[in-house]
BAMARVEX-93326 format. One line per 3 residues: number of its first residue (from 1); their letters; for each residue x, y, z of C-alpha. Coordinates in steps of 0.1 Angstrom, whole numbers, plus 2048, in hexadecimal, padded with zeros to 3 digits. Layout:
NUM> A> X,Y,Z ~ ...
This chain:
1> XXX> A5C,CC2,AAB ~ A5C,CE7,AA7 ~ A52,D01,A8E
4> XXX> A52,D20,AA7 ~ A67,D3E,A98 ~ A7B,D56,AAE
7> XXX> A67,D71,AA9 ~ A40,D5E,AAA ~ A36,D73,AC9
10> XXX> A46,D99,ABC ~ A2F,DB6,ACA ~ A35,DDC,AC7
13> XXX> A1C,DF7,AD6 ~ A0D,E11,AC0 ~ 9F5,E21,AD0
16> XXX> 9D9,E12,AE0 ~ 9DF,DF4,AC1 ~ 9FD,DD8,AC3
19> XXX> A12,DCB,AA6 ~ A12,DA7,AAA ~ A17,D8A,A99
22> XXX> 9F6,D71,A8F ~ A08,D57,AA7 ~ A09,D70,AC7
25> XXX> 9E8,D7B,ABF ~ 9DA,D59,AC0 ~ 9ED,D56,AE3
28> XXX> 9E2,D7A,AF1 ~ 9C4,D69,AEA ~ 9C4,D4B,AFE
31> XXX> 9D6,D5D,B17 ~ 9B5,D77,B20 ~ 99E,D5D,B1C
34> XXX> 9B0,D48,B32 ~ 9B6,D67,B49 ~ 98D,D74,B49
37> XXX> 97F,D52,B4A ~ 988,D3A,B65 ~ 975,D1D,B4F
40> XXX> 98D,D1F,B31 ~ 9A5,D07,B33 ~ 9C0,D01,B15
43> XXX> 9CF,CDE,B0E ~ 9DF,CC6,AEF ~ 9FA,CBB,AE7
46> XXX> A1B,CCC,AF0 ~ A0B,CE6,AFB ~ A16,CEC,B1E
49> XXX> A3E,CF1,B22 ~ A41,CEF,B00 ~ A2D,D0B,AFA
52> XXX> A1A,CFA,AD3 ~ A2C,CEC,AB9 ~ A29,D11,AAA
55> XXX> A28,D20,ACE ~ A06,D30,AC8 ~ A02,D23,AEF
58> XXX> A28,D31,AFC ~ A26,D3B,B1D ~ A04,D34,B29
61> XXX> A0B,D13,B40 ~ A27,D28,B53 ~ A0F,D47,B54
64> XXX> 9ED,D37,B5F ~ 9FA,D13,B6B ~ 9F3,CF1,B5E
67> XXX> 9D3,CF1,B6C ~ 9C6,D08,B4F ~ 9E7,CFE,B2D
70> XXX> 9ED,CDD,B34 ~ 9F8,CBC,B20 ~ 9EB,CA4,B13
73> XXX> 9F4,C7E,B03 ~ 9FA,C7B,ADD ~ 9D4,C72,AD8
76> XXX> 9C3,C85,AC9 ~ 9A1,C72,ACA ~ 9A6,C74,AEF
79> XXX> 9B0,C9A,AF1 ~ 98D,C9D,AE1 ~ 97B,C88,AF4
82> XXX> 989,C98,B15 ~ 97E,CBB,B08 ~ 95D,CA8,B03
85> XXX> 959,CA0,B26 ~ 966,CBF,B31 ~ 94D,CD5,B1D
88> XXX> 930,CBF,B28 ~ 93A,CCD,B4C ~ 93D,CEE,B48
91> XXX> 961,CF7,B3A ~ 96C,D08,B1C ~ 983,CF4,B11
94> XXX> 99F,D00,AF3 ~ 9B2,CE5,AE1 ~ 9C9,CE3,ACC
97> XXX> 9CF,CC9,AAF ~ 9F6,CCE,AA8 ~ 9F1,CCC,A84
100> XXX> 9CF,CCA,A67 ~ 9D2,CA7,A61 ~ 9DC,C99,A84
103> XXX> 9BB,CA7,A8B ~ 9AB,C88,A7A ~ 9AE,C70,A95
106> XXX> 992,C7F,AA7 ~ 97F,C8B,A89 ~ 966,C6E,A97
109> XXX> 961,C7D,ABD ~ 95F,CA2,AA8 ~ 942,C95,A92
112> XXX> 92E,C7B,AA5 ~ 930,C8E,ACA ~ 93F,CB3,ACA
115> XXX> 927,CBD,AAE ~ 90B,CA8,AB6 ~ 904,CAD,ADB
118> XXX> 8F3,CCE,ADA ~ 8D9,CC6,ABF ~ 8D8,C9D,AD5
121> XXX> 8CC,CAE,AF2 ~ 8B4,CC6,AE2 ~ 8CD,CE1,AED
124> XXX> 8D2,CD7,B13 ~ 8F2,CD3,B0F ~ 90B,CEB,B00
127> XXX> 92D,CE0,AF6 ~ 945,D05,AFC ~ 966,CF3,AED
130> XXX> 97E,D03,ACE ~ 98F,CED,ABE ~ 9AF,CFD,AB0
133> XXX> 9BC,CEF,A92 ~ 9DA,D00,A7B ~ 9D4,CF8,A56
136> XXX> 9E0,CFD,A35 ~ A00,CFF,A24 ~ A1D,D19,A1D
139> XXX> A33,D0C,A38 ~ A47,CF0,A25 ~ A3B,CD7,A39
142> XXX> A37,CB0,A2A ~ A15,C98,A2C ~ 9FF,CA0,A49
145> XXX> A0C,CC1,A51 ~ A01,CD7,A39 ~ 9DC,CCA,A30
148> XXX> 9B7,CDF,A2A ~ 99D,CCF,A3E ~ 984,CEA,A41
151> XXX> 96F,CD7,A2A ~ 964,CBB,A42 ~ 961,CD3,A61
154> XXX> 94A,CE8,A4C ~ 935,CCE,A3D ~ 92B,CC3,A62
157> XXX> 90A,CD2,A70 ~ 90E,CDD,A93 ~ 938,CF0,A8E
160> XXX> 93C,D12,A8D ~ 960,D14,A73 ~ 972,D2F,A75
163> XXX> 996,D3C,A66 ~ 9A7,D5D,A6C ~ 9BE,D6D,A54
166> XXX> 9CA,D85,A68 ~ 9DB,D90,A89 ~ 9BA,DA4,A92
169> XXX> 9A6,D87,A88 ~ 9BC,D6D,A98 ~ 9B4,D7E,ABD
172> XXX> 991,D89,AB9 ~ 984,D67,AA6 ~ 992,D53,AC5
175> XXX> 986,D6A,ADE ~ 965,D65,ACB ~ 967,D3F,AC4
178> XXX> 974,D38,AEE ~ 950,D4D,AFB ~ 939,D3B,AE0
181> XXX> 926,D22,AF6 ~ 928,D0A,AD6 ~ 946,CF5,AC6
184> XXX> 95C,D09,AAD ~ 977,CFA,A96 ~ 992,D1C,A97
187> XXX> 9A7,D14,A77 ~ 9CB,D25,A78 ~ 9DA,D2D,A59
190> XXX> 9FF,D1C,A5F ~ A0F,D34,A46 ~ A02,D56,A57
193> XXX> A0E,D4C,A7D ~ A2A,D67,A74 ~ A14,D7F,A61
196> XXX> A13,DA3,A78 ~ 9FB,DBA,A79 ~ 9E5,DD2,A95
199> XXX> 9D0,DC5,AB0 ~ 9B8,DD5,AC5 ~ 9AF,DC0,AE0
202> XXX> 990,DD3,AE3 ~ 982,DCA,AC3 ~ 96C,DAB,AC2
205> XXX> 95F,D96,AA3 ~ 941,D83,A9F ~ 93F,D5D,A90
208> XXX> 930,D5B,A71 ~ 938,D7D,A62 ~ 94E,D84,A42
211> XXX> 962,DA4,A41 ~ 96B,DB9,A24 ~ 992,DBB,A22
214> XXX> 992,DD0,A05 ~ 978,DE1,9F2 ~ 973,DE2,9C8
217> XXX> 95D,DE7,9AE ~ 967,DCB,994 ~ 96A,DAF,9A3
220> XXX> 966,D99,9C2 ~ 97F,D84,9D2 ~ 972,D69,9EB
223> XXX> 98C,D5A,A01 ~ 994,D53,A25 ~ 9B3,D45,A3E
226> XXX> 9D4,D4B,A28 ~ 9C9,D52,A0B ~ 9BA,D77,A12
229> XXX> 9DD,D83,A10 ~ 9E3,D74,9EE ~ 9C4,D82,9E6
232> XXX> 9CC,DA7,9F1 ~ 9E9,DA1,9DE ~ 9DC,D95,9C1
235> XXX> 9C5,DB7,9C2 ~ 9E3,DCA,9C4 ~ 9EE,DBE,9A8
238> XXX> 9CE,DBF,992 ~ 9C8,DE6,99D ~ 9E9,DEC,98A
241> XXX> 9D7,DDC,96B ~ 9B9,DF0,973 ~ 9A1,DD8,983
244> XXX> 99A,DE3,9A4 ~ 991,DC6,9B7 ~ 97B,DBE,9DA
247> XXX> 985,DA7,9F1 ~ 96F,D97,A06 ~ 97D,D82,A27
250> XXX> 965,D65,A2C ~ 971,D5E,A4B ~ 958,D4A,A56
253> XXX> 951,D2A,A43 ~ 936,D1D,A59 ~ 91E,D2C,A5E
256> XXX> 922,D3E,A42 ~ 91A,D62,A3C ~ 907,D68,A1D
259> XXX> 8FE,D87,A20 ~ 91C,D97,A20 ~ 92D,D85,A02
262> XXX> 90D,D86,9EB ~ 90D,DA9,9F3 ~ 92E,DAE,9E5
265> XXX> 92E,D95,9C7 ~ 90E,DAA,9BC ~ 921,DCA,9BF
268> XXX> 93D,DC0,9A5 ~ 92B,DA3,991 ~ 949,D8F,991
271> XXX> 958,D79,9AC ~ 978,D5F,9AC ~ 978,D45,9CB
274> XXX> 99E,D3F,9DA ~ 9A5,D23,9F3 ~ 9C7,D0F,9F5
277> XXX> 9B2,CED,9FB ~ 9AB,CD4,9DF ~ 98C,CE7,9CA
280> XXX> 976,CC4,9C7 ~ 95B,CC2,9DF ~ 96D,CDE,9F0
283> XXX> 95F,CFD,A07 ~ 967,D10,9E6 ~ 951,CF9,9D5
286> XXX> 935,D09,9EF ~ 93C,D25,9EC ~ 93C,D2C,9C5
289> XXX> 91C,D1B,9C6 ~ 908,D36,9DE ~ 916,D50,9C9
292> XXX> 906,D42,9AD ~ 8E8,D3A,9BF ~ 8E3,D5C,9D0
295> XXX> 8F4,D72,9B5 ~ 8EC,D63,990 ~ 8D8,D80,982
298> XXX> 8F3,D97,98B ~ 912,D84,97E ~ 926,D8F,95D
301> XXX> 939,D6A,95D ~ 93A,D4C,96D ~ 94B,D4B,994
304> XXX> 96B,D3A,990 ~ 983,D2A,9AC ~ 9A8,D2B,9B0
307> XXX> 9B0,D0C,9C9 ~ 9C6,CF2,9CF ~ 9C5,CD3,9BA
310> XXX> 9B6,CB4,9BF ~ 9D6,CA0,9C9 ~ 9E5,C9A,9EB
313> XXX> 9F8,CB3,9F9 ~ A1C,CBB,9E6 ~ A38,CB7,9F6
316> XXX> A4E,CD4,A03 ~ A65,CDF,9E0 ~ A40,CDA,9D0
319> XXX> A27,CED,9E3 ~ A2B,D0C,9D2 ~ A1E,CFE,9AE
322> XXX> A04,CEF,9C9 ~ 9F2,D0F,9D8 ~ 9E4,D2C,9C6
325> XXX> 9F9,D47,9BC ~ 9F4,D6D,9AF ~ 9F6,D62,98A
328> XXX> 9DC,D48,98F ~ 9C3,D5F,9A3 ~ 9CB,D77,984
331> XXX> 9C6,D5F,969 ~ 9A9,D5B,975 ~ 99B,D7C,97E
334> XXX> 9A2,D83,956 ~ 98A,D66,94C ~ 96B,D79,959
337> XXX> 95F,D8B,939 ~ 96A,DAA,935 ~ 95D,DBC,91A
340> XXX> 975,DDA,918 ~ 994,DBC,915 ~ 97F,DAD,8F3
C-alpha cells in the first residue's frame, strides 16, 4: 500500500528558511537526528526501501544504511517490544506505527512496559524511544486508517503526547521528542502531510508548551493536530463578522500546559474546544474541564466543544458530515452570550 504524493518531499529556499511540506519536515527531521546522533536508529514497518506508507522515512535507509532505517515484520507488538529492548540499552529508538489504529496491537507493551519502566525502576532506567503514530482523518481512508487515539496515549501516566500542526512544528517537535530521554507518542496529523509552510532548522520547541497561532480579544479557540487550520480558518471567517478570535495551539496534550491556555481563556472569557475525535470521554473532554476549573470566575458562557461524534469512524463519501467544519466551529462560537447580538 501507498499513500505518498508526488510532491510529499517539495522544498524551496528563501532565505535562511525552507518551504517544505509537513511530510519532508518530518523526514529532514529524522534525517539530522539520525545524522547528529549515532544512537538513533529508525525502524517499522515499510520503512526501509519503501521509504513509509506516506514516505515520511523516504530516503533515509539509502542515506544512512540499514543499520540506522531498517524493517521490520508486520508485528507491531514486536516492533515495540524491540524498541523496548533497545531503549533499555542505550538507543533512541523512532518507530513508526503505519497507521492510528494498527498501533493497537502493542497498545499492551506501550502501557504495561514503555511507560512504566522509568517510574519501576525509581528512575534508573530511562526509556529514549518515539513512537510515531499518524492519526486522524481527512484522507478518505476506510476503518482503521483514519482513527483519534490520542485519548488513551494521554490518559497513561508516564507518555509525553505530542501533535504538530505545522511544518515548523512537525521538525522541531521530533527533533525535541528523539533528545527527550523519556518515551513520547509523536501524533501526525494524516491530512496535513501535504500542508507547506517555513522551517528554520535552527528553531527548537520544548514538550509540553502551547503556542499562540493567532491572537484575539473575544474569544478562545483550543485545538491541536489538524484542526488548528480549521480553526485559523474559522477565525478568518468570524473577523469578517466582527469577532476577532484567538487561537491557541495546544500542541502538547500530555503534559499539558496550563499556563498558557488559562492565560488566554481569561483574556477573552470565552473559549470553544475543537478535536476531530469522538467528544465522550475524549482529550476535549479534559480539556473543557481545566478551563472551567482554572477560569470559572472569568467566563461569560459555558466552554463548548466541536468534535467528532461518538460513532465509529465514517466511511470515505461520509467523513466530511463526520469531522468538524467552519459552520460548526461558528455555530458555536455564536452560542457564547453575546450581549450586543440580544
Amino acid at each position: 500500500m501507498t499513500i505518498a504524493q508526488d510532491d510529499t518531499h517539495t522544498e524551496a529556499e528563501t532565505g535562511t528558511k525552507t518551504t517544505m511540506t509537513m511530510a519532508a519536515a518530518l523526514n529532514r527531521a529524522l534525517a539530522d537526528a539520525i545524522e547528529s546522533d549515532p544512537d538513533v536508529v529508525v525502524f517499522g514497518e515499510d520503512v526501509g526501501a519503501l521509504g513509509g506508507v506516506f514516505r515520511i522515512t523516504d530516503g533515509l535507509t539509502a542515506r544512512f544504511g540499514e543499520e540506522r532505517c531498517f524493517d521490520t515484520p508486520l508485528a507491531e507488538s514486536g516492533i515495540i517490544g524491540t524498541a523496548i529492548g533497545m531503549a533499555m540499552n542505550g538507543l533512541h529508538s523512532v518507530v513508526e506505527m503505519q497507521f492510528d489504529a494498527f498501533a493497537l496491537p502493542a497498545f499492551e507493551q506501550v502501557v504495561s512496559h514503555v511507560a512504566k519502566l522509568g517510574n519501576r525502576t525509581r528512575g534508573g532506567m530511562r526509556m529514549p524511544l518515539v513512537i510515531r503514530i499518524p492519526f486522524g482523518g481527512g484522507i478518505g481512508g476506510v476503518e482503521h486508517h483514519c482513527d483519534s487515539s490520542e485519548a488513551y496515549y494521554a490518559h497513561t501516566p508516564g507518555l509525553t503526547v505530542v501533535s504538530p500542526s505545522t511544518p515548523q512544528d512537525a521538525y522541531s517537535l521530533l527533533r525535541a521528542a528523539i533528545a527527550s530521554p523519556d518515551p513520547v507518542i509523536f501524533l501526525e496529523p494524516k491530512k496535513l502531510y501535504w500542508a507547506k509552510g517555513e522551517v528554520d532548522t535552527s528553531i527548537t520547541a520544548e514538550l509540553g508548551t502551547a503556542r499562540i497561532a493567532r491572537e484575539g480579544t473575544d474569544v478562545t479557540l483550543l485545538a491541536y493536530g489538524a484542526s488548528v487550520p480549521l480553526a485559523l480558518e474559522a477565525a478568518e471567517v468570524a473577523a469578517a463578522e466582527g469577532r476577532s478570535v484567538q487561537v491557541v495551539d495546544v500542541r502538547s496534550l500530555s503534559p499539558f500546559d496550563d499556563a498558557t491556555v488559562t492565560a488566554a481563556v481569561k483574556s477573552t472569557g470565552r473559549a470553544v474546544v475543537i478535536a476531530e475525535a469522538p467528544g465522550y470521554v475524549s482529550v476535549a473532554s479534559e480539556i473543557q474541564a481545566r478551563v472551567f476549573e482554572r477560569c470559572f470566575e472569568y467566563l461569560a458562557a459555558p466552554v463548548r466543544r466541536v468534535t467528532g461524534f461518538d460513532t465509529p469512524y465514517a466511511p470515505p463519501k461520509l467523513e466530511h458530515w463526520y469531522l468538524p467544519d467552519v459552520d460548526r466551529v461558528l455555530d458555536a462560537i455564536d452560542t457564547l452570550h453575546w450581549e450586543d447580538d440580544a
